[in-house]
FIFIVEX-637040 format. One record per residue: residue number from 1; residue in three letters; x, y, z of N, C-alpha, C, O, CB in turn. Coordinates in Angstrom, 2 decimals. Glycine has a CB too. Layout:
! residues N
R pos code     nc1     nc2     nc3    cac1    cac2    cac3     cc1     cc2     cc3     oc1     oc2     oc3    cbc1    cbc2    cbc3
R NUM  Ala       X       Y       Z       X       Y       Z       X       Y       Z       X       Y       Z       X       Y       Z
...
***
This chain:
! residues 176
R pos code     nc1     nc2     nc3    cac1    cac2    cac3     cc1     cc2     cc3     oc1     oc2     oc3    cbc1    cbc2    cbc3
R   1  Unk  203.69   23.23    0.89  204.45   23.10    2.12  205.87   22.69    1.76  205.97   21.83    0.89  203.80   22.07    3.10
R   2  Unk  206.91   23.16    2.27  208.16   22.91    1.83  208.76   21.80    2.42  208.12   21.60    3.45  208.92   23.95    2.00
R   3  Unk  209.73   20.87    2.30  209.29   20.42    2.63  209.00   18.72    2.18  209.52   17.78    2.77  208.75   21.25    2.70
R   4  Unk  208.30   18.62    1.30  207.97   17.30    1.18  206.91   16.50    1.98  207.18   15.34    2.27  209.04   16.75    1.34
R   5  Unk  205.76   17.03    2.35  204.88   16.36    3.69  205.23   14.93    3.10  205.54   14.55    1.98  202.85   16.77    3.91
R   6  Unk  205.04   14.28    4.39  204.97   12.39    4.53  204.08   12.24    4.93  203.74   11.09    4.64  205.83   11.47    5.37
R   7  Unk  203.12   12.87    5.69  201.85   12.09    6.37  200.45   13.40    6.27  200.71   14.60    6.31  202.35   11.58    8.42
R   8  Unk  199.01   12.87    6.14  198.19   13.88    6.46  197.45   13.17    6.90  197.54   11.94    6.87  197.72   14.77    5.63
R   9  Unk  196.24   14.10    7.59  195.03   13.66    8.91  194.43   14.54    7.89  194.94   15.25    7.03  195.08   14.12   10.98
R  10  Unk  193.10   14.25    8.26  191.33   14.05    8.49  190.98   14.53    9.85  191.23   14.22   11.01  190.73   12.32    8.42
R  11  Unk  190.24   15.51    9.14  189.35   15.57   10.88  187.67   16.20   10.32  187.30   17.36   10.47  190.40   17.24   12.42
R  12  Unk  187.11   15.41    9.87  185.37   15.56    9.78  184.74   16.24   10.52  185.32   16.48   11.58  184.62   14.49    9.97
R  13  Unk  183.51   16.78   10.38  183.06   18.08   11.08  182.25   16.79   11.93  182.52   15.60   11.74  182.07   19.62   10.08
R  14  Unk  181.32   17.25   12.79  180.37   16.45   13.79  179.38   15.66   12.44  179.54   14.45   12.30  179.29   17.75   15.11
R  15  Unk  178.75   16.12   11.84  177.56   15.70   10.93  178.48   14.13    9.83  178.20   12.94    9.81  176.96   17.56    9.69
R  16  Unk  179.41   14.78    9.20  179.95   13.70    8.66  180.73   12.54    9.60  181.18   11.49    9.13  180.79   14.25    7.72
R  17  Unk  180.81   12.86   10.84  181.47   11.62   11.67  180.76   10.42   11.69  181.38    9.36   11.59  181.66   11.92   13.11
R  18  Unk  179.32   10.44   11.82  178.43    9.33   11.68  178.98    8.18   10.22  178.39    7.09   10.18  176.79   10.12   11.44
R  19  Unk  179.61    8.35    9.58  179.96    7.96    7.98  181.05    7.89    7.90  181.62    6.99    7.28  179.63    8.78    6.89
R  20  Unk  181.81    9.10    8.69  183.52    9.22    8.03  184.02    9.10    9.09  183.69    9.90    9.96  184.20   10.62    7.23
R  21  Unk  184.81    8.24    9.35  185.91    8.01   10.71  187.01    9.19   10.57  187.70    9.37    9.57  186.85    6.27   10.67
R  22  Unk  187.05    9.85   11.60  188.65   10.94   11.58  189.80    9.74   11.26  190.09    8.65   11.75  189.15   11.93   13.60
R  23  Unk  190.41   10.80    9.90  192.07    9.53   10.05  193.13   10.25   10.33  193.74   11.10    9.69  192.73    8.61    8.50
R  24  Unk  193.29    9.71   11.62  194.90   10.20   12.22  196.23   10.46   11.46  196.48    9.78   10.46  195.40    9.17   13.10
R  25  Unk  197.21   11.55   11.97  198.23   11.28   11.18  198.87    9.74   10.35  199.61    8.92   10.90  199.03   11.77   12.00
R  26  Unk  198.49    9.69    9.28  198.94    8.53    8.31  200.00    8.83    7.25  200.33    9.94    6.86  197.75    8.01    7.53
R  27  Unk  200.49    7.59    6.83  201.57    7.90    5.61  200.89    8.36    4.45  199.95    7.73    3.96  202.44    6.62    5.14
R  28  Unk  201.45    9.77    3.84  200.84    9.92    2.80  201.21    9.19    1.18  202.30    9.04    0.62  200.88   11.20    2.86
R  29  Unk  199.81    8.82    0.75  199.96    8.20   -0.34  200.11    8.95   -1.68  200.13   10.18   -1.68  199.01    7.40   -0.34
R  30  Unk  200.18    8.44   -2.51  199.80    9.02   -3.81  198.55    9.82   -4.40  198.51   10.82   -5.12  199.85    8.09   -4.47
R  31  Unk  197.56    9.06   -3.84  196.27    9.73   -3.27  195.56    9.14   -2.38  195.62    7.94   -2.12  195.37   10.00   -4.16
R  32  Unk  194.38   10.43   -1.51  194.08   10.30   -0.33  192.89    9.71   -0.99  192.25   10.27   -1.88  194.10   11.47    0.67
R  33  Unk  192.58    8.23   -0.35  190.88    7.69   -0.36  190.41    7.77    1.04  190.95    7.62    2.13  190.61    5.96   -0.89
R  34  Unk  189.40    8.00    0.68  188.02    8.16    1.69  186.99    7.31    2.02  185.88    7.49    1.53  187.28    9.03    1.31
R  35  Unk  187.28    6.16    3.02  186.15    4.99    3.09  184.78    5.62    3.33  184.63    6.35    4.31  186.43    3.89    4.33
R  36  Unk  183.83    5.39    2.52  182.58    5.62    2.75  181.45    4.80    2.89  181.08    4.04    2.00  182.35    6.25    2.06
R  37  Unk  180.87    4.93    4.05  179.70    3.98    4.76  178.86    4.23    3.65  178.54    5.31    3.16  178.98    4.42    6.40
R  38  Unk  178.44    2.74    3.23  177.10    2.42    2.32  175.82    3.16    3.31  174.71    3.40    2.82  176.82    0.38    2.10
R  39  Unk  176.14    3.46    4.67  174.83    4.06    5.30  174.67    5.28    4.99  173.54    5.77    5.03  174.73    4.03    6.72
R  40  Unk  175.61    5.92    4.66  175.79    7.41    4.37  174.32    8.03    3.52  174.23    7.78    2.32  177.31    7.59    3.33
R  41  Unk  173.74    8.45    3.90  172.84    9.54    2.96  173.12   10.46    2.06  174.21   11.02    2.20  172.25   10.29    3.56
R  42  Unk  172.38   10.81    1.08  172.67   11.39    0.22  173.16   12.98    0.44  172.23   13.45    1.09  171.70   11.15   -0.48
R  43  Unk  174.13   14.03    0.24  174.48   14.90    1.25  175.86   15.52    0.88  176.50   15.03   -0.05  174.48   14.18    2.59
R  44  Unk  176.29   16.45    1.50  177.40   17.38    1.19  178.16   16.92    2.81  177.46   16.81    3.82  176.82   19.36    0.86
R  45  Unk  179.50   16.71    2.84  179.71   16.41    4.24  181.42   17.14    4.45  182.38   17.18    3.68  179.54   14.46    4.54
R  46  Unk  181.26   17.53    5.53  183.23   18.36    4.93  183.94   18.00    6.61  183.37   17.68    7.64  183.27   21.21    4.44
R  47  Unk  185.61   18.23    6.27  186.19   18.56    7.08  187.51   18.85    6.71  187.70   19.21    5.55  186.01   17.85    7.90
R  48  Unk  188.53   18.74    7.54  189.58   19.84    7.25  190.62   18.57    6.52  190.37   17.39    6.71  190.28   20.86    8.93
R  49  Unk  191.45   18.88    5.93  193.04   17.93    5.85  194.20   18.48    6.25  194.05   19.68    6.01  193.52   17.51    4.42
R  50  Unk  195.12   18.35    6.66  196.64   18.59    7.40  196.96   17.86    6.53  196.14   17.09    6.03  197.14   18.21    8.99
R  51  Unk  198.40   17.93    6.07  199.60   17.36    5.79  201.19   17.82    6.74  201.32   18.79    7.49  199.67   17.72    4.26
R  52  Unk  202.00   17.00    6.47  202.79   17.58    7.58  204.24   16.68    7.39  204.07   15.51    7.06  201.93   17.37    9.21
R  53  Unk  205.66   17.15    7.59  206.80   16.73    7.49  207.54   15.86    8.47  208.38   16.62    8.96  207.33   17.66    7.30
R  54  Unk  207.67   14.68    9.01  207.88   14.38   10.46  209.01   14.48   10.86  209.48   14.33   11.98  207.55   13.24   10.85
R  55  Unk  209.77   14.95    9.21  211.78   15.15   10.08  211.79   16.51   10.14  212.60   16.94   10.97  213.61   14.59    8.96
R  56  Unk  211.19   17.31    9.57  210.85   19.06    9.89  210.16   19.41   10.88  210.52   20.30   11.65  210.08   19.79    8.89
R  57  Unk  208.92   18.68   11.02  208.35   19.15   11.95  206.88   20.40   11.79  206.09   20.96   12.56  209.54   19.60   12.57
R  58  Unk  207.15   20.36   10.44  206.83   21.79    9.57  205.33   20.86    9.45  205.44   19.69    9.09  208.03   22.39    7.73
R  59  Unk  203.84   21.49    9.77  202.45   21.84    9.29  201.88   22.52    8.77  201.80   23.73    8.94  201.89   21.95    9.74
R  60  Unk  201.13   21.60    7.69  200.33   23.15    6.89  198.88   23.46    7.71  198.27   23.04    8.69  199.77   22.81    4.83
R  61  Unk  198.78   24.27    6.84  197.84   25.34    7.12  196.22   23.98    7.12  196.34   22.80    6.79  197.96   26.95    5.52
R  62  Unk  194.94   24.63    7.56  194.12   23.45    7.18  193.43   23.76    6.13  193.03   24.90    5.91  193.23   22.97    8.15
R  63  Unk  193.21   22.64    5.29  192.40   22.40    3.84  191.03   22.01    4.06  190.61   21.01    4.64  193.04   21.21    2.90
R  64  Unk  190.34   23.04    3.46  188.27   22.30    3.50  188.50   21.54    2.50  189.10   21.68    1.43  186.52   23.49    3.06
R  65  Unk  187.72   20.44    3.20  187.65   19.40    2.06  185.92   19.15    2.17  185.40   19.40    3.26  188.77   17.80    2.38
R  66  Unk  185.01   18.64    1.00  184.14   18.52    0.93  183.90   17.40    0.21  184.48   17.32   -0.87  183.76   19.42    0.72
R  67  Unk  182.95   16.18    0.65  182.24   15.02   -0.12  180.85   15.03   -0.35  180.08   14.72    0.56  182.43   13.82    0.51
R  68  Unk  180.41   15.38   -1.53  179.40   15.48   -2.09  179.09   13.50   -2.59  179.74   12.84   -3.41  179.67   16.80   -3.33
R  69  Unk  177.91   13.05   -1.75  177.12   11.79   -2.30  175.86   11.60   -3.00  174.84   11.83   -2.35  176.90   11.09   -1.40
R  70  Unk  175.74   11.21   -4.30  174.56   11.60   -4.92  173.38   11.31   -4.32  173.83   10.74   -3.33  174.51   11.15   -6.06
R  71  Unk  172.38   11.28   -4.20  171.38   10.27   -4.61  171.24    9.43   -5.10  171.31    9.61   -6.32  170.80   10.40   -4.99
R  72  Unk  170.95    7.83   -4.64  170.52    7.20   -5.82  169.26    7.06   -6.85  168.07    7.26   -6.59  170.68    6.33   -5.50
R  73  Unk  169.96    6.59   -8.36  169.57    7.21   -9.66  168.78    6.03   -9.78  169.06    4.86   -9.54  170.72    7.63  -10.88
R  74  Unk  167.39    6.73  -10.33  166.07    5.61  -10.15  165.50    5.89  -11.78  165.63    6.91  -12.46  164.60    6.15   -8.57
R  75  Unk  164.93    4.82  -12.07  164.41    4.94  -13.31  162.73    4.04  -13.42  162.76    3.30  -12.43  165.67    4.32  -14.34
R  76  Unk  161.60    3.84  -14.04  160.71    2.75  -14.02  160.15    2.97  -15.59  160.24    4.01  -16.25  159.53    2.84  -12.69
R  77  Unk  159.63    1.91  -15.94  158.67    1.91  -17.45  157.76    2.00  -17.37  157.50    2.05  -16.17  158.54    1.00  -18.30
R  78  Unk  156.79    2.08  -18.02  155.21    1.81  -18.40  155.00    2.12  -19.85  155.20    3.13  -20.53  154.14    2.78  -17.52
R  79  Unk  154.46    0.76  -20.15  153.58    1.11  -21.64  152.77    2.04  -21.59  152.10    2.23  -20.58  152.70    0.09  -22.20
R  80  Unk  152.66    2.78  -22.65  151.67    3.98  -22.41  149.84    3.07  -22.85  148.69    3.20  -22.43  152.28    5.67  -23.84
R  81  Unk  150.45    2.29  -23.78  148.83    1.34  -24.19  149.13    0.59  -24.37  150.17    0.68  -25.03  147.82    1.45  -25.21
R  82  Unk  148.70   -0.84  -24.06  148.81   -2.12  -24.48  147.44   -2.65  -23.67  146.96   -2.49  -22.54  150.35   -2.83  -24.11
R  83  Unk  146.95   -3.64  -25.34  147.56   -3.97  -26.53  147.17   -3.01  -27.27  146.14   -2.35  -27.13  147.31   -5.21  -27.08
R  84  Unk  148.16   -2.88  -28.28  147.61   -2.10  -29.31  147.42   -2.82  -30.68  147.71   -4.01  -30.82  148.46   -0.93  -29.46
R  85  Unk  147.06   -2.27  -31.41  146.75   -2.94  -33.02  148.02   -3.15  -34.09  148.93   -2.35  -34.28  145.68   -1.83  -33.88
R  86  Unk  147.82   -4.60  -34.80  149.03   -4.05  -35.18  149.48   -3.37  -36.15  148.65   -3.22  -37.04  149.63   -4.69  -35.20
R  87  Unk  150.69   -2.81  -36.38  151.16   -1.40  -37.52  151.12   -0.28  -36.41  152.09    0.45  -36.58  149.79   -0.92  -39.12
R  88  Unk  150.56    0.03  -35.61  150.73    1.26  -34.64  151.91    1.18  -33.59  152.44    0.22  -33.03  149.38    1.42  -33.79
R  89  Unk  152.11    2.31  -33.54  153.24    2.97  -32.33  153.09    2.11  -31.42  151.94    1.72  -31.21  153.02    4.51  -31.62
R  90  Unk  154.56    1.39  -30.34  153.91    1.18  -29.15  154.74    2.69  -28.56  155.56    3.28  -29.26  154.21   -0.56  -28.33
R  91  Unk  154.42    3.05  -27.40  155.23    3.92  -26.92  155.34    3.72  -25.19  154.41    3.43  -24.43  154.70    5.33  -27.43
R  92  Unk  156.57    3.94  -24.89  156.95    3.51  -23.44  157.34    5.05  -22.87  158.14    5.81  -23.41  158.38    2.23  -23.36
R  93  Unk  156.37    5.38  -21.27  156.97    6.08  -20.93  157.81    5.73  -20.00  157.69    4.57  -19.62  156.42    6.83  -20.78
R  94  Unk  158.80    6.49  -19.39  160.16    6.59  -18.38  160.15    7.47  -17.63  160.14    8.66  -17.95  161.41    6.77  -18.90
R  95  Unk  160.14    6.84  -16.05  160.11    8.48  -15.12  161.65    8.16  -14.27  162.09    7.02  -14.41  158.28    8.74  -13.61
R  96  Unk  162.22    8.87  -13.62  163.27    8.66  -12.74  164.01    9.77  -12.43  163.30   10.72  -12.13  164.08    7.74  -13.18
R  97  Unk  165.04    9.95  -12.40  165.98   10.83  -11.78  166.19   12.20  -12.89  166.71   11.95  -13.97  167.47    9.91  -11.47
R  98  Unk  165.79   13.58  -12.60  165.51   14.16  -13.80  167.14   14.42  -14.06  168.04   14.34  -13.22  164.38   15.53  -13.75
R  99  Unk  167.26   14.76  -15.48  168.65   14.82  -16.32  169.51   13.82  -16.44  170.63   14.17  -16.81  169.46   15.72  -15.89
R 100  Unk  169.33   12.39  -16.19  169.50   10.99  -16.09  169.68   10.64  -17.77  169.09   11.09  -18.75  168.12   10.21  -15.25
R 101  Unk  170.50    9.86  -17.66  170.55    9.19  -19.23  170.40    7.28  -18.83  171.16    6.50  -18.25  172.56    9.71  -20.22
R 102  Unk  169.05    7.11  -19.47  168.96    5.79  -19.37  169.65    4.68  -20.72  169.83    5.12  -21.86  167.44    5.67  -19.17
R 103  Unk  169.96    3.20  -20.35  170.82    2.43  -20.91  169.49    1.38  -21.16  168.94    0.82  -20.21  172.25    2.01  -19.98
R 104  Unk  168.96    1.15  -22.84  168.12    0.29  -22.55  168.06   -0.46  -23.74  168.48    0.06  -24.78  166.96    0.81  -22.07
R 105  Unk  167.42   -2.02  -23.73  167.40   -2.58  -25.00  165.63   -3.03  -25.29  164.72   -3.02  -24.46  168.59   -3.95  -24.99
R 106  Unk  165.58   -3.33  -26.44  164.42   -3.64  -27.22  164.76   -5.39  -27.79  165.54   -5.73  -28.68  164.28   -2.33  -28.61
R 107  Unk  163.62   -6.52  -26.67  163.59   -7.89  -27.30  165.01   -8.39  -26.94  165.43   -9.34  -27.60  163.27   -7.89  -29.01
R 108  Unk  165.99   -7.73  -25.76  167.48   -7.77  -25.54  168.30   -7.90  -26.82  169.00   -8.82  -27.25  167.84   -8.93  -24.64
R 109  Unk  168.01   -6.72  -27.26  168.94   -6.51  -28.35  169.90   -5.55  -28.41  170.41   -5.35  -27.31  168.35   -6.33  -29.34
R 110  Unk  170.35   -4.84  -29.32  171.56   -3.97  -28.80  171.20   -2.97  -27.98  169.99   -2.85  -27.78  172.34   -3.33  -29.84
R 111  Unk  172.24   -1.90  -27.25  171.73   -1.34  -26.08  171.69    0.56  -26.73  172.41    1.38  -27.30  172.97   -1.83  -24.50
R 112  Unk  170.76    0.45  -26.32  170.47    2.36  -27.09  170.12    2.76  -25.75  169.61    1.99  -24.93  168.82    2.85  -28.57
R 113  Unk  170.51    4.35  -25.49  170.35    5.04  -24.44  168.95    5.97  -24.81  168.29    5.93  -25.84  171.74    5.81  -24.13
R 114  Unk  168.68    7.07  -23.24  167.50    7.94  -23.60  167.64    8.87  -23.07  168.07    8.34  -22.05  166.30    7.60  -23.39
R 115  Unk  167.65   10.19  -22.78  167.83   11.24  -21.64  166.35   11.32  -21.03  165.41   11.18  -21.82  168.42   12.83  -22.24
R 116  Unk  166.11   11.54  -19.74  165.23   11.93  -18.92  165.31   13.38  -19.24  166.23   13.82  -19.92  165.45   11.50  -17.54
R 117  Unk  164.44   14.07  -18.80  164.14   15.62  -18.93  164.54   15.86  -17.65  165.13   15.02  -16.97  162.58   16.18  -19.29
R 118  Unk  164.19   17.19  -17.21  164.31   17.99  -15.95  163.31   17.49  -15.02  163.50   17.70  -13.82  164.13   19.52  -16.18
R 119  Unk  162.45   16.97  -15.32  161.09   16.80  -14.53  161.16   14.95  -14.70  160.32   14.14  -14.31  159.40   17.80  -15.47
R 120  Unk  162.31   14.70  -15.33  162.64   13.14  -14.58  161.62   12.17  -16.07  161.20   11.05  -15.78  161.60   12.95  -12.24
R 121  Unk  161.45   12.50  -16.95  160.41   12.08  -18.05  161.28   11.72  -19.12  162.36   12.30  -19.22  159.32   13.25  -18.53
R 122  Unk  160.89   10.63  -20.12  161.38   10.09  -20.99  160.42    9.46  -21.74  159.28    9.30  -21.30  162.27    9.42  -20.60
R 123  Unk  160.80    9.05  -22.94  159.71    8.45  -23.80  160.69    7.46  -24.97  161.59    7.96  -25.64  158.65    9.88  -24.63
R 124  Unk  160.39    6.35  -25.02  161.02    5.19  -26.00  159.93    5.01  -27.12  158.89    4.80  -26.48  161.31    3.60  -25.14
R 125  Unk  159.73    5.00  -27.99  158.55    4.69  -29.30  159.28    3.43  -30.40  160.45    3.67  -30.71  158.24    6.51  -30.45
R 126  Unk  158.75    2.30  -30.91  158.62    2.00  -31.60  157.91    1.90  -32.45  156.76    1.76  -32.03  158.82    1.66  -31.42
R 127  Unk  158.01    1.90  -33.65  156.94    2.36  -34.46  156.80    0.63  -35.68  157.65   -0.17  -36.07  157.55    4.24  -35.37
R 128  Unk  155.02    0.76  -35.94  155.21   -0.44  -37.18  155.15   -1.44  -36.36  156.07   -2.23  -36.55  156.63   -0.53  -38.16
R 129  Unk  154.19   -1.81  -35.27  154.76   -3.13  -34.17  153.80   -4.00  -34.59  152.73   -3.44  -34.82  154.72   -2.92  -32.30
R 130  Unk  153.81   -5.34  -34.79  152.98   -6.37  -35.10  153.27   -7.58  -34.46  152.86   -8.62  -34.99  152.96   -6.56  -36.39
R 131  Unk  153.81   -7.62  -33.56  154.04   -8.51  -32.67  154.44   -7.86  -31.14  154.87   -6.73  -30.93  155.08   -9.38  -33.30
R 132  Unk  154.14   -9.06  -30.00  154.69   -8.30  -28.68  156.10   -7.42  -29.06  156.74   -7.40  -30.11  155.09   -9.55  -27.39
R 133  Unk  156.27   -6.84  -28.00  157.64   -6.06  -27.71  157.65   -5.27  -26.43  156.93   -4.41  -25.94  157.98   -5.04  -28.86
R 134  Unk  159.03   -6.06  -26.00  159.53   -5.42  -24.75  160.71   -4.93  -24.36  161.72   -5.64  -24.40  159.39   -6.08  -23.95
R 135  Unk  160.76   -3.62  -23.92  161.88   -2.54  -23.41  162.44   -3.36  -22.34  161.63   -4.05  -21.71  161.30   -0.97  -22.81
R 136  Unk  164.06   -3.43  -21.92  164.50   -3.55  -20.87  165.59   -2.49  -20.63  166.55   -2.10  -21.30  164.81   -4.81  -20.76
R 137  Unk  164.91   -2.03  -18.97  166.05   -0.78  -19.06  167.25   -1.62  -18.33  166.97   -2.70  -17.83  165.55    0.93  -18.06
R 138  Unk  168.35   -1.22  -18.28  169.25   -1.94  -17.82  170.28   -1.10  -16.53  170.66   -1.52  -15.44  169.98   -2.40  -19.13
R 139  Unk  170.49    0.08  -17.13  171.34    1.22  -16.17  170.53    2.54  -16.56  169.67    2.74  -17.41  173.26    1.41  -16.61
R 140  Unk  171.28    3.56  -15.38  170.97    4.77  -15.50  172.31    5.58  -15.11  173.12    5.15  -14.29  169.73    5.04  -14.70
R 141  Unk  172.41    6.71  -15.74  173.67    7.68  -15.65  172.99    8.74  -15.20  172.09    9.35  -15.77  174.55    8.03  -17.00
R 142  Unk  173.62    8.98  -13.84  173.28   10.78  -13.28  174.55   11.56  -12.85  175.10   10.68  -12.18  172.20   10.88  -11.72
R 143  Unk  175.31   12.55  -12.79  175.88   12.77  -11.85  177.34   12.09  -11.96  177.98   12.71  -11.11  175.05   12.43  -10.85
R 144  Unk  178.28   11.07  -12.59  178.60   10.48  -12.76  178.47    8.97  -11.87  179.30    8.11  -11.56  179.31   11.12  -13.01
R 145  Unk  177.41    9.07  -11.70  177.14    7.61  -11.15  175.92    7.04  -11.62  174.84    7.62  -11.74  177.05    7.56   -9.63
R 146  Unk  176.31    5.31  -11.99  175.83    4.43  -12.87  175.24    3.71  -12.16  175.98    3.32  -11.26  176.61    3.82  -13.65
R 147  Unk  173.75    3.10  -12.06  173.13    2.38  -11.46  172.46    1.63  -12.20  171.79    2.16  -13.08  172.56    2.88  -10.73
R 148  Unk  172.43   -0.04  -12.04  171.94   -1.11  -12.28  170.62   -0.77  -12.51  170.00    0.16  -11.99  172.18   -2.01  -11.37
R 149  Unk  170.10   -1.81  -13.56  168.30   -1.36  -13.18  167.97   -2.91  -13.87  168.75   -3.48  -14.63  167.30    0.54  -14.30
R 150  Unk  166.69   -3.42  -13.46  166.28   -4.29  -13.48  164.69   -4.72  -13.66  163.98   -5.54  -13.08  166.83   -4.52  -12.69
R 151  Unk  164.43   -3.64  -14.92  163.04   -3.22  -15.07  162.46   -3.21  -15.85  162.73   -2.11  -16.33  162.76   -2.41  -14.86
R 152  Unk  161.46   -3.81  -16.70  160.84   -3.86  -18.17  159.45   -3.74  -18.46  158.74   -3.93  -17.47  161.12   -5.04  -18.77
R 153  Unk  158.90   -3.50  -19.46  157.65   -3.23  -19.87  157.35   -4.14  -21.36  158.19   -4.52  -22.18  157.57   -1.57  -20.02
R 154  Unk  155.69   -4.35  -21.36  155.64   -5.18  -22.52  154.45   -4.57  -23.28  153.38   -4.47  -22.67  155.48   -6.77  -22.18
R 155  Unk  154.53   -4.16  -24.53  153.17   -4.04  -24.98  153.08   -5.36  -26.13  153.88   -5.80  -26.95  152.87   -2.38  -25.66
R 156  Unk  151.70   -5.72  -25.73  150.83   -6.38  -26.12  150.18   -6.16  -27.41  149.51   -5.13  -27.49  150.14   -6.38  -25.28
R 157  Unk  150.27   -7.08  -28.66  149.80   -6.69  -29.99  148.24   -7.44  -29.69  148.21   -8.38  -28.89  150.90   -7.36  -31.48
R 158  Unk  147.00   -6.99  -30.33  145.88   -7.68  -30.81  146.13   -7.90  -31.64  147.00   -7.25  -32.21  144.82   -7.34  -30.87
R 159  Unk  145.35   -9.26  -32.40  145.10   -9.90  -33.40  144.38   -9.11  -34.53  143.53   -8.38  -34.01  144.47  -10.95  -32.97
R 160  Unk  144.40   -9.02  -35.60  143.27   -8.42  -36.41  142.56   -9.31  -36.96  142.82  -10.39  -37.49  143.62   -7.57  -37.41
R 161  Unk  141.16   -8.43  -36.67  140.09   -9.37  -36.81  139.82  -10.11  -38.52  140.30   -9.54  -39.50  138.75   -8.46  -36.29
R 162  Unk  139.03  -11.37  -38.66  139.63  -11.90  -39.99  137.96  -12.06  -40.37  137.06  -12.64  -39.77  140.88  -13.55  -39.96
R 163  Unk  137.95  -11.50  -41.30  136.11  -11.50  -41.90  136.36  -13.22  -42.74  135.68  -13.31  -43.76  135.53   -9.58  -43.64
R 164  Unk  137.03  -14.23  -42.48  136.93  -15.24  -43.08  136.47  -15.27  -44.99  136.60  -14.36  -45.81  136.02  -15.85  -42.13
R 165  Unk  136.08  -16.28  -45.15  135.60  -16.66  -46.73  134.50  -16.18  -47.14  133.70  -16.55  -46.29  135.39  -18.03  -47.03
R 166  Unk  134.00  -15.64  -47.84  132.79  -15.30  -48.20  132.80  -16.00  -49.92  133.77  -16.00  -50.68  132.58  -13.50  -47.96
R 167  Unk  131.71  -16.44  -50.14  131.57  -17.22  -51.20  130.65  -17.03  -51.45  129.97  -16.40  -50.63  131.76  -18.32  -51.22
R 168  Unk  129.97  -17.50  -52.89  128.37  -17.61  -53.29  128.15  -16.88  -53.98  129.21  -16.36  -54.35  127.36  -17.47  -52.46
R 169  Unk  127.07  -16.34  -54.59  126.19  -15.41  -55.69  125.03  -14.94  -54.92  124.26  -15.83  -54.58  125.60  -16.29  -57.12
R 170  Unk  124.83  -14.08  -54.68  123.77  -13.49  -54.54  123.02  -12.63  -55.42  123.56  -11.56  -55.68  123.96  -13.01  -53.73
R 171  Unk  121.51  -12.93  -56.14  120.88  -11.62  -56.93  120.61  -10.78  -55.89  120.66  -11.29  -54.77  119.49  -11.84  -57.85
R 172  Unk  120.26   -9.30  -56.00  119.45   -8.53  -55.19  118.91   -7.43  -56.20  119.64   -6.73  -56.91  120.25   -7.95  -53.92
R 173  Unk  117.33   -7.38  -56.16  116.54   -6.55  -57.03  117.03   -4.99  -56.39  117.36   -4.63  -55.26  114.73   -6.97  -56.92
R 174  Unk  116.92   -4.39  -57.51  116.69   -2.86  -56.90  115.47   -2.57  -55.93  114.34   -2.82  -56.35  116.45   -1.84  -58.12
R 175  Unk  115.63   -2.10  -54.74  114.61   -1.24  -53.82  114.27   -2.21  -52.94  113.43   -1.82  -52.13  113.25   -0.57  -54.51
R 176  Unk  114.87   -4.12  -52.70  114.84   -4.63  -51.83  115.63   -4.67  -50.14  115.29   -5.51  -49.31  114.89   -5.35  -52.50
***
């Protein structure tokens, strides 16, 4: 627009009004933000933008604008067995948001990530375990949006069994 616009409006279709307030001719900024209701559902929501000159007089044409809100990005654990013996695998599965990259630590130690599959599946393994051990997932990445998580799993080592002292002499004849 020639020009120089100073101000643009908002005008949301019916469906996104529930979420997005129309914004009246305003001063234009550097960039346009978009308050969005935490009620908002997950969803594609559009409407038009104007910009416009107020010592010209001069309007543009209207712009589709579209706000795409993800879903929120879910993740959970489960030991696959516990307890297990020790020296064996523990292995943790992960279900949540499919194509998700989870943020997680082992005993809160440093933080290693995991990708979910398409079908929302993941799998953590430690291997060689002889004592408890527990996964904490911490975040999840979908979509570019990062969500908190607050969720852990524990597998459980058994003891191995201890045949104690055996001592003594025993004879034993052949064929007794």
């Amino acid at each position: 627009l020639q020009g120089s616009p100073n101000q643009y409006m908002i005008d949301f279709n019916v469906a996104a009004n529930a979420y997005f307030p129309d914004v009246p001719y305003t001063a234009l900024p550097g960039t346009i933000t978009v308050n969005i209701s935490s009620m908002a559902p997950a969803g594609t929501y559009s409407g038009i933008l104007r910009v416009r000159n107020t010592t010209t007089g001069c309007v543009s044409a209207n712009y589709n604008i579209s706000i795409t809100i993800n879903a929120n990005t879910t993740a959970s654990i489960l030991a696959a067995t516990s307890p297990i013996c020790p020296g064996q695998t523990a292995i943790f599965n992960l279900t949540g948001t499919p194509d998700a990259v989870v943020t997680y630590n082992i005993d809160g130690g440093s933080s290693s990530t995991v990708p979910l599959d398409g079908s929302g599946s993941g799998q953590i393994t430690i291997s060689n375990v002889t004592f408890p051990r527990t996964v904490f997932l911490t975040s999840i990445l979908s979509n570019d949006c990062t969500n908190g998580l607050n969720t852990s799993a524990t597998v459980l080592v058994y003891t191995n069994p201890n045949a104690g002292t055996i001592s003594g002499t025993a004879n034993i004849c052949s064929g007794q």
